[in-house]
C-alpha positions as CSV (number, residue, x, y, z in Angstrom):
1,X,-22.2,18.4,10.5
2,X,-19.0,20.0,9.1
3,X,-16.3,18.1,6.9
4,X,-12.7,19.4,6.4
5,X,-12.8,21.4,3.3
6,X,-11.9,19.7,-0.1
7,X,-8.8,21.6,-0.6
8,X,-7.3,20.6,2.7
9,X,-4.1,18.6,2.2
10,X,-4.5,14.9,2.4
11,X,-3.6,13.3,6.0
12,X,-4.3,9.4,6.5
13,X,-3.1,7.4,8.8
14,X,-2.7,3.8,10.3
15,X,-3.7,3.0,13.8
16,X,-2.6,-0.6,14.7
17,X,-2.9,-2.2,18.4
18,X,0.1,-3.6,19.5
19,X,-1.5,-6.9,21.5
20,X,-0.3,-9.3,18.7
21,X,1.7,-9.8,15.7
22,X,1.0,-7.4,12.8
23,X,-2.2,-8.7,10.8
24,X,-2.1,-9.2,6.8
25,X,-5.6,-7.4,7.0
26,X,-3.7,-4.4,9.1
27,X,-0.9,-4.2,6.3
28,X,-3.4,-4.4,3.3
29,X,-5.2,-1.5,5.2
30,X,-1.6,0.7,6.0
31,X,-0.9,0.3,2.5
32,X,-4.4,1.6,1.1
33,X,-4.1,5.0,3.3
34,X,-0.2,4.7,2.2
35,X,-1.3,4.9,-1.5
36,X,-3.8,7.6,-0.9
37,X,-1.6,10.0,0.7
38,X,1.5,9.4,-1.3
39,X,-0.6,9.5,-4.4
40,X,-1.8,12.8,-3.5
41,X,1.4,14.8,-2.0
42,X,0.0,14.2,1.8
43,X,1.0,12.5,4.6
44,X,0.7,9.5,6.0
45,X,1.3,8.8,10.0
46,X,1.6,5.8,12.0
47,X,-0.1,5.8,15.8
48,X,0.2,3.0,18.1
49,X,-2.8,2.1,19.6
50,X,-1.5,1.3,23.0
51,X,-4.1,2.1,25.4
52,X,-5.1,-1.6,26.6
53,X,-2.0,-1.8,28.8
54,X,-2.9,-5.7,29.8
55,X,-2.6,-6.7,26.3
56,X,-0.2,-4.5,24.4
57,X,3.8,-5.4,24.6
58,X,7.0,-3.7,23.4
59,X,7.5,-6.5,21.0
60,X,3.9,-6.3,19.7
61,X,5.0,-2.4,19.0
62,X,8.7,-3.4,17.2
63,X,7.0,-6.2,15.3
64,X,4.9,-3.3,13.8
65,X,7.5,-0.8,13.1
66,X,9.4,-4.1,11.6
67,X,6.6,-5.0,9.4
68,X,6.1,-1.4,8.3
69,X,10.1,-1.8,7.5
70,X,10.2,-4.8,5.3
71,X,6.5,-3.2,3.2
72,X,8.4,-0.6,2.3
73,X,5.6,1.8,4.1
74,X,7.4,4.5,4.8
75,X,5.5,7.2,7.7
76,X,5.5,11.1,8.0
77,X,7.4,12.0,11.3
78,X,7.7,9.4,14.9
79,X,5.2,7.0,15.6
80,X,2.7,8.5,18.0
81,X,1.5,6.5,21.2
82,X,-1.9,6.7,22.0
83,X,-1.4,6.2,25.8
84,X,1.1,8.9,25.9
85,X,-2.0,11.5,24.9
86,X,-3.9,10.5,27.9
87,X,-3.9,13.8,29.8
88,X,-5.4,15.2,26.5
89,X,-8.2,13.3,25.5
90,X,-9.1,13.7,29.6
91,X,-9.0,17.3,28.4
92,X,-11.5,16.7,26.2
93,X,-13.5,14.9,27.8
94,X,-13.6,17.4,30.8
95,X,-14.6,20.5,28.0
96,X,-17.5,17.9,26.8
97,X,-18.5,18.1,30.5
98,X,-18.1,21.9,31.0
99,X,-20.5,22.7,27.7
100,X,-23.5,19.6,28.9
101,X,-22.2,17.4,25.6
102,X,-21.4,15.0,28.3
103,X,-22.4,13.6,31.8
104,X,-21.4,12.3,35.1
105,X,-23.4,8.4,34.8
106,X,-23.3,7.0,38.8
107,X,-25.3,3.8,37.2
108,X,-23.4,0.7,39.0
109,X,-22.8,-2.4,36.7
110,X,-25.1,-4.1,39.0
111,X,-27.6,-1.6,38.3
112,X,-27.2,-1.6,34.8
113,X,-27.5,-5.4,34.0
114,X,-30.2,-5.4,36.0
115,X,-31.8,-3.0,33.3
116,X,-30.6,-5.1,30.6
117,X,-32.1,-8.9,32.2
118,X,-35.3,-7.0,32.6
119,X,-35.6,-5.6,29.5
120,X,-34.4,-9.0,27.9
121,X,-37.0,-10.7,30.0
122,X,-39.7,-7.8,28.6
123,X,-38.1,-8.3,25.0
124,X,-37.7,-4.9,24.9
125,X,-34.1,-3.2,23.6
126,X,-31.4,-3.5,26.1
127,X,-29.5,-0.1,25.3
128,X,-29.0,1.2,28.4
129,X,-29.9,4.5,28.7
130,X,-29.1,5.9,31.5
131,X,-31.4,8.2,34.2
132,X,-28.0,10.7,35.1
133,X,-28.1,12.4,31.4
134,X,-30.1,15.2,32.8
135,X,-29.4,15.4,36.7
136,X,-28.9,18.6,38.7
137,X,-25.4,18.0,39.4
138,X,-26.6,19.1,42.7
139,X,-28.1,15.6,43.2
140,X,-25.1,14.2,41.9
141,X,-23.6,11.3,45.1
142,X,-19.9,11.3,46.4
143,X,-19.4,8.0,44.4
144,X,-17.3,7.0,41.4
145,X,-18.8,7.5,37.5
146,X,-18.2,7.5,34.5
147,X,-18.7,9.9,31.6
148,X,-21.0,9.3,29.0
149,X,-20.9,11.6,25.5
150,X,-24.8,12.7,24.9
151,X,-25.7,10.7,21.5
152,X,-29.0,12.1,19.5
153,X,-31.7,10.5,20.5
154,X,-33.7,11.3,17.3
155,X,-33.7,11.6,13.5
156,X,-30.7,9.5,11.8
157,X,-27.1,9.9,11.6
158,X,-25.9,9.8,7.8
159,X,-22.1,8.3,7.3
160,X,-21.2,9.4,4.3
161,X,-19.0,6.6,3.2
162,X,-16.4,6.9,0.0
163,X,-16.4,2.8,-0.5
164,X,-20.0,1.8,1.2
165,X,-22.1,5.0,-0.1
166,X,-24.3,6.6,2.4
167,X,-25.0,4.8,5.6
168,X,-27.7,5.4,7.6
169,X,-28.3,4.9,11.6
170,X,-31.1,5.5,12.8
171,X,-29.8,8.0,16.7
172,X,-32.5,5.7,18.9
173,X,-30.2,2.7,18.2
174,X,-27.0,5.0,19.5
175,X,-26.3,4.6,23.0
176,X,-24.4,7.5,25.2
177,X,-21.7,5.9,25.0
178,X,-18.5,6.1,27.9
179,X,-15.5,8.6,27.4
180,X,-14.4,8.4,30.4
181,X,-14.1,4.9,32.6
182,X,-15.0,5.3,36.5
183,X,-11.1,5.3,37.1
184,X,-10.6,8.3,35.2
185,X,-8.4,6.7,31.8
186,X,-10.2,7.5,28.7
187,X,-11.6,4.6,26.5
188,X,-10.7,3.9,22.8
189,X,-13.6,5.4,21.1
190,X,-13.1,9.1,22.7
191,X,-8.8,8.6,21.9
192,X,-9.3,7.9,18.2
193,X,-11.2,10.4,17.6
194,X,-9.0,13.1,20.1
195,X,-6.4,11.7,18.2
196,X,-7.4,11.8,14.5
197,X,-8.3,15.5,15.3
198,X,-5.1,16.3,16.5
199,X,-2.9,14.7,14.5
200,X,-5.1,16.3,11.5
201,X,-6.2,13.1,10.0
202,X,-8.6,14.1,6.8
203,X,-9.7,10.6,5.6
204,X,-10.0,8.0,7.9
205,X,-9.3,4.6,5.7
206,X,-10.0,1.3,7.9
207,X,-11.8,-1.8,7.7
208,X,-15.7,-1.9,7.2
209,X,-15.7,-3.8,11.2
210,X,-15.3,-0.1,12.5
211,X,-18.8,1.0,10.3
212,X,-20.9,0.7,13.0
213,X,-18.4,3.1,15.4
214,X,-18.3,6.4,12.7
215,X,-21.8,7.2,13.9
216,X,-20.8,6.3,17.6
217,X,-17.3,8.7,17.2
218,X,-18.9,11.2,14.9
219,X,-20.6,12.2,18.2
220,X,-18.0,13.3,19.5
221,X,-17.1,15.1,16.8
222,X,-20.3,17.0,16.4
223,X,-20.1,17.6,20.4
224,X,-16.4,19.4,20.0
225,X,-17.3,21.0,16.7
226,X,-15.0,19.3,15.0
227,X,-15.1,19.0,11.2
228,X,-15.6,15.4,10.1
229,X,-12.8,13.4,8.6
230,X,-13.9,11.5,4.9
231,X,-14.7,8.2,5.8
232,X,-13.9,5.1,3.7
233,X,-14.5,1.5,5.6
234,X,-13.0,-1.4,3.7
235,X,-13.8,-4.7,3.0
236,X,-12.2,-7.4,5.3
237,X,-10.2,-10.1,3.7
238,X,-11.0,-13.2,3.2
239,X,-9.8,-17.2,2.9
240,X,-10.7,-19.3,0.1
241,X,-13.3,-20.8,1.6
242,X,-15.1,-17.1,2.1
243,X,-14.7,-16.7,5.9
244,X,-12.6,-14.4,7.4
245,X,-9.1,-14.6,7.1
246,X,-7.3,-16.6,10.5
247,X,-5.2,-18.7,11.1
248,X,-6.9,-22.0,10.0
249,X,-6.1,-20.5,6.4
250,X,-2.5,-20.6,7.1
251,X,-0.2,-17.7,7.7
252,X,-2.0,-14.4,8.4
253,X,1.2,-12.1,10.3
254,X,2.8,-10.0,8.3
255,X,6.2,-11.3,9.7
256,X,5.2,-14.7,8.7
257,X,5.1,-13.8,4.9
258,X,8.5,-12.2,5.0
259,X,9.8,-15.1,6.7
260,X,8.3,-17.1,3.8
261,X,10.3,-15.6,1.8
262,X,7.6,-13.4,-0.5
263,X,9.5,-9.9,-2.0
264,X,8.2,-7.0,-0.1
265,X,7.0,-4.8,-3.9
266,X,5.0,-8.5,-4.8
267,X,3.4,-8.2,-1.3
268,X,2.3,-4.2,-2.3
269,X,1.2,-5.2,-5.5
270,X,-0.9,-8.1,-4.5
271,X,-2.3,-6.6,-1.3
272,X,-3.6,-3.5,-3.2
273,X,-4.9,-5.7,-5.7
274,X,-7.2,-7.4,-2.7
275,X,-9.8,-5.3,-2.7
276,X,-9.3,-2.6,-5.3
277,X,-8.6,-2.9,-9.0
278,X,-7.7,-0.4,-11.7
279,X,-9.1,-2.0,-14.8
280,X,-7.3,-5.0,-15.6
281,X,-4.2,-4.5,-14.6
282,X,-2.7,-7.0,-12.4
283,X,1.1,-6.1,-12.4
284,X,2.4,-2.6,-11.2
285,X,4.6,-0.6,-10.1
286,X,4.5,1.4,-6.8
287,X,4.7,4.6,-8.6
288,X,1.8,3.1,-11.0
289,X,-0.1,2.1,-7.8
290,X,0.3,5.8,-6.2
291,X,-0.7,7.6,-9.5
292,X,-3.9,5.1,-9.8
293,X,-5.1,4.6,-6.4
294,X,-8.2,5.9,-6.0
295,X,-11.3,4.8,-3.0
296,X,-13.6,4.8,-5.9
297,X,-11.7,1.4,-6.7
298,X,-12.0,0.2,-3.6
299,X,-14.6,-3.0,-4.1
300,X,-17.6,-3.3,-1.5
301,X,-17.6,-7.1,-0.7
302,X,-14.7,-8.7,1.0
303,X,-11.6,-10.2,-0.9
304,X,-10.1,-14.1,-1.1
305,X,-6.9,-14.5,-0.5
306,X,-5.2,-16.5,-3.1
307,X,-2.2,-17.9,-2.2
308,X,-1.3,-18.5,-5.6
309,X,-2.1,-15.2,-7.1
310,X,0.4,-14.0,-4.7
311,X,3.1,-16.4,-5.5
312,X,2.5,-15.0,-9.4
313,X,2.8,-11.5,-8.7
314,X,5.8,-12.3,-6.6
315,X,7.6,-13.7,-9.2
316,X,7.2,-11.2,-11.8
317,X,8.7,-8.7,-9.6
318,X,11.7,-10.7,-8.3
319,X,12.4,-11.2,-12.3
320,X,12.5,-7.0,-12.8
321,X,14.2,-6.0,-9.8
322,X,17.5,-4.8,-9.2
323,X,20.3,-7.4,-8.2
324,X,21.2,-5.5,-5.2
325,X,17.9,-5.1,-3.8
326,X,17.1,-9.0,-4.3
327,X,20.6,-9.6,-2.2
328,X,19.8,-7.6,0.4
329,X,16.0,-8.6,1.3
330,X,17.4,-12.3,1.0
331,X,19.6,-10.8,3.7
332,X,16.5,-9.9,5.6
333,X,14.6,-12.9,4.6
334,X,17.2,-15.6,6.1
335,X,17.2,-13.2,9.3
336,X,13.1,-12.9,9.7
337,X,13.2,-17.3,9.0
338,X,16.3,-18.2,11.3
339,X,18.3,-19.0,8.3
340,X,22.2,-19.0,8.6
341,X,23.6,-15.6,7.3
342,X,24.8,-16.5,3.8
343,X,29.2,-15.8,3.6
344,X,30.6,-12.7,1.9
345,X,31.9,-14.6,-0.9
346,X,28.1,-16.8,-1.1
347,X,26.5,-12.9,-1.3
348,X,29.0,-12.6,-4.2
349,X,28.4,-16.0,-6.3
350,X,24.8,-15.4,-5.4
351,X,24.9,-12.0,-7.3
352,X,26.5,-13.5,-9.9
353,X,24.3,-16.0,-10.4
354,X,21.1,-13.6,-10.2
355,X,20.5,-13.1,-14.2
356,X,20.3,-16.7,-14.9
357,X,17.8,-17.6,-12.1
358,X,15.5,-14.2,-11.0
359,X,13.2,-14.9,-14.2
360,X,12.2,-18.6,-13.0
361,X,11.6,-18.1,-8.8
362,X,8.6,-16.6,-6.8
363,X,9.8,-16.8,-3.4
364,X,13.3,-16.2,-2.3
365,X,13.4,-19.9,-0.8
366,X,13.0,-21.0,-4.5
367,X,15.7,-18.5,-5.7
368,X,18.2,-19.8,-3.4
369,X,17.0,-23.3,-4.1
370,X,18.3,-22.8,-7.7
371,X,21.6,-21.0,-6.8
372,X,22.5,-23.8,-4.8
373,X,25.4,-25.0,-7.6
374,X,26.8,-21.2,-6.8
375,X,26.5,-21.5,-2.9
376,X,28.0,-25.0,-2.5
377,X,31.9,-25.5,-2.4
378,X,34.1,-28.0,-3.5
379,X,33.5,-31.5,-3.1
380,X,29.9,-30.7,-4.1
381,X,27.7,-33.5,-2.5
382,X,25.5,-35.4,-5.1
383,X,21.7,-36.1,-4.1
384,X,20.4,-39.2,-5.4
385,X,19.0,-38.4,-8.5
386,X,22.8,-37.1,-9.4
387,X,24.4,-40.0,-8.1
388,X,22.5,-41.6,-11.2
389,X,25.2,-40.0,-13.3
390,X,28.2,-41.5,-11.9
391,X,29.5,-44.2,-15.1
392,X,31.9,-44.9,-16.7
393,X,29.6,-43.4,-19.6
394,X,29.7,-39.9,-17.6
395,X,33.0,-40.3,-17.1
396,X,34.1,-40.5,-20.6
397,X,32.0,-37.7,-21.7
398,X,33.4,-35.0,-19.4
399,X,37.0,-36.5,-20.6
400,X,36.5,-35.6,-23.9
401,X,34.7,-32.3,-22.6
402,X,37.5,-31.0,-20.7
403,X,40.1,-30.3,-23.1
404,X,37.7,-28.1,-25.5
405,X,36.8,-26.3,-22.2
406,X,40.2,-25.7,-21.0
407,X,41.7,-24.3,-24.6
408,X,38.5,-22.5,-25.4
409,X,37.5,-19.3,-24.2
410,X,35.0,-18.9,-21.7
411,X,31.9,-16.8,-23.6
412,X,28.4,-19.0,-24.0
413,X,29.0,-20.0,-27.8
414,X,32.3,-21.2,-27.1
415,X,31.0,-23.2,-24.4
416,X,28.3,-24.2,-27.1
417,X,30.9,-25.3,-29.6
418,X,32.6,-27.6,-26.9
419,X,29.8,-29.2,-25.6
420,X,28.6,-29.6,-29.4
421,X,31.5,-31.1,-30.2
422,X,31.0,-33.9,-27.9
423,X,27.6,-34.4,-29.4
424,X,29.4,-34.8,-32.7
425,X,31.6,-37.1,-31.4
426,X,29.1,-39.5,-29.7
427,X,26.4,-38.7,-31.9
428,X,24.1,-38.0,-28.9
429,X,21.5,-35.0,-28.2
430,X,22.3,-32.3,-25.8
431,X,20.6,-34.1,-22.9
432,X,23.3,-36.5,-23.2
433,X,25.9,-34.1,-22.2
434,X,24.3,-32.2,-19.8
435,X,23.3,-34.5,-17.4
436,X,26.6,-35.3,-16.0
437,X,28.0,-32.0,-16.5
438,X,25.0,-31.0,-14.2
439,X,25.8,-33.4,-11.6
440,X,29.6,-32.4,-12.0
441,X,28.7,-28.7,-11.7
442,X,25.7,-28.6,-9.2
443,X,25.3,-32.1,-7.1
444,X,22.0,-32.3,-9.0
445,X,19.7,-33.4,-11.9
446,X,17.2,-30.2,-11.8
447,X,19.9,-27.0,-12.4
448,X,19.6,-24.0,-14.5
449,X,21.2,-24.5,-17.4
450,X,24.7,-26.0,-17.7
451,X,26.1,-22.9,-20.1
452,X,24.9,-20.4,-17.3
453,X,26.3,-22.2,-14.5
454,X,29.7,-22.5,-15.9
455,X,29.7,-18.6,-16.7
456,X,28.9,-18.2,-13.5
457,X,31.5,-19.9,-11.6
458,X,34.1,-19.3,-14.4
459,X,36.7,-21.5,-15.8
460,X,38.9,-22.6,-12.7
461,X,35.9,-23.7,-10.6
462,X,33.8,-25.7,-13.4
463,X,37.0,-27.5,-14.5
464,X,38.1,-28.3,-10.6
465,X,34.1,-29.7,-10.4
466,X,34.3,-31.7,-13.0
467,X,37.7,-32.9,-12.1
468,X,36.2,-34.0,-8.6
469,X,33.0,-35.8,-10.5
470,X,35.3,-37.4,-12.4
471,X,37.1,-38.9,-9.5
472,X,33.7,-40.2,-8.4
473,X,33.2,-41.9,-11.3
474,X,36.7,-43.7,-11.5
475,X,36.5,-44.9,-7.9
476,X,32.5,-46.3,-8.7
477,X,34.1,-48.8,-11.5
């Protein structure tokens, strides 16, 4: 059997059904074929597998696109519906027809499971196989039928496998399988392949669960004379406990991660770390990934999930990205959870506030979490552990504080100088200092620290926050 030449350009593509929110297994999967043609100059192209019209939905199809969007998986020309190519793999299955690589099967269901309990019953195989394969169309009735593809019936079919090495089926276990249902649509297994050919797909990347088809659609490829795409089936992912992943293990939809908050470059770099490794590295960039991606990385057995693993590698990339790019996937992370827009003039403290917090958060719920002191506006509400700080004690510090704040300028080591000052003064450590100036500044006990937060919101604000804590603590006495 022929297989595209070796100098062909690289195409891959992903083919997800849109019957259901956009699996993590789905996305690790896009990415891998995303690498691989990006890392080679090819293509990469999205199809929508939308032939089961019962179960697929226009939302199921946006979710897709969506999730493609916030993964940062960009696709070579429009998304291609597979139930918009009908009429052509009905094309195809007609040639099979016109050069006897397919058949006209009149077998009614009842007649076939009648087959099947009787060959149960006998313990004998229960592949149907089907007395129409070689029928003088003469004898053929006025009744409906299907098509059936004419599978080998002996010797082996090889799959020549990049990540499971060769894979060998032995053609008695194939079955003639149907192309073409008794109503005329065509079924899945003929479309992918009709499809893959068309749209000039050279290596088909996909999980290890579609094995067991590549000797069922390589059929039809030898039928056509077709050259072969290089196959590469994947290991599935995962839970921790070592079953596959669901949703028993907690969140398994791509929107759901987003909605969690998780940077969209963490999610690439952890995703292609599940399943394939390059060396020891563990932290990458996309460029990095493209250059190394390679299927002869890809592992054989199935990857674990690791929740925290992710949460790691998320972290490390919110602390090296760009400001702007951080602002405006929070943007799309508030949307994707039902958050409350954040204000223009939030957007702009929060940006602010980005140096002092990116190196310490690994979700964008935590991020925010520590901006809070720059979100919040005056009177900033104390939580309890804050409301620990209201004394005459506190109240005495911040009054010695405030004129070495006001006459000072506002860099960090002048701000180090007035708070040390106060130490001097009261012959107390840091600690001492801070802790009301963080419930003045922030509402709270657990802040970044007190230097960045007043260089953040500048002179005017801290002083008017302090002022207002102060007041607190007058009105307690």
């Amino acid at each position: 059997m022929t297989v595209a030449p070796s100098d062909t350009p690289v195409v891959t593509r992903i083919a997800p059904s849109p019957t259901g929110d956009m699996h993590i297994g789905t996305a690790r999967t896009a990415l891998f074929n995303w690498l691989y043609a990006r890392g080679r100059g090819g293509k990469f192209l999205l199809r929508i597998e939308d032939t089961d019209r019962a179960r697929s939905t226009p939302e199921a199809t946006q979710g897709i696109l969506e999730g493609m969007a916030w993964l940062g998986l960009d696709y070579d020309g429009e998304a291609v519906s597979q139930f918009e190519r009908a009429a052509r793999h009905v094309e195809v299955a007609e040639e099979m027809l016109a050069s006897g690589a397919a058949y006209k099967c009149f077998a009614t269901q009842e007649e076939i499971e009648s087959f099947r309990e009787a060959a149960r019953a006998e313990g004998k195989s229960t592949l149907y196989r089907s007395p129409w394969r070689h029928a003088d169309p003469a004898t053929h009735p006025d009744a409906p039928y299907v098509v059936r593809v004419k599978a080998p019936r002996e010797g082996v079919t090889v799959i020549r496998d990049e990540v499971q090495g060769d894979v060998t089926i032995r053609n008695d276990q194939l079955d003639d399988m149907i192309v073409l249902r008794s109503d005329g649509t065509p079924t899945y297994m003929l479309a992918v392949v009709v499809d893959d050919h068309d749209m000039g797909v050279t290596h088909v990347i996909r999980g290890d669960d579609h094995l067991n088809n590549a000797a069922r659609q390589m059929t039809i490829y030898e039928a056509m004379g077709w050259p072969l795409p290089v196959y590469a089936h994947i290991p599935l992912i995962f839970g921790p406990d070592g079953k596959k992943m669901s949703k028993r293990h907690g969140a398994t939809g791509v929107k759901e991660y987003q909605a969690m908050g998780y940077p969209s470059a963490g999610m690439r770099n952890y995703l292609a770390r599940l399943g394939w490794s390059h060396g020891d590295d563990e932290f990458f960039t996309d460029a990095q990934a493209q250059e190394w991606f390679d299927l002869s990385g890809v592992n054989k057995s199935p990857a674990r999930f690791d929740t925290k693993k992710l949460e790691n590698i998320c972290g490390q990339h919110i602390a090296v990205m760009d400001d702007a790019a951080i602002l405006g996937e929070i943007e799309g992370y508030l949307a994707a959870a039902g958050e409350p827009d954040l204000t223009s003039s939030q957007m702009t403290r929060l940006g602010a506030a980005l140096y002092a917090l990116k190196g310490a958060a690994k979700t964008y719920p935590q991020l925010i979490e520590k901006a809070r002191f720059a979100l919040a506006d005056r009177p900033v509400d104390l939580d309890e552990k804050a409301h620990k700080q209201v004394s005459s004690v506190s109240n005495g510090i911040l009054e010695e504080l405030t004129p070495h704040l006001q006459n000072g300028s506002w860099e960090r080591e002048a701000l180090e100088a007035a708070v040390g000052k106060v130490m001097e003064a009261h012959d107390v450590g840091f600690g001492k200092v801070a802790a009301p100036l963080r419930a003045a500044l922030a509402g709270r006990a657990v802040t970044p620290s007190v230097l960045d937060m007043m260089l953040v919101l500048g002179r005017d604000e801290s002083l008017a926050r302090i002022a207002d804590f102060q007041g607190v603590c007058a009105a307690a006495e």
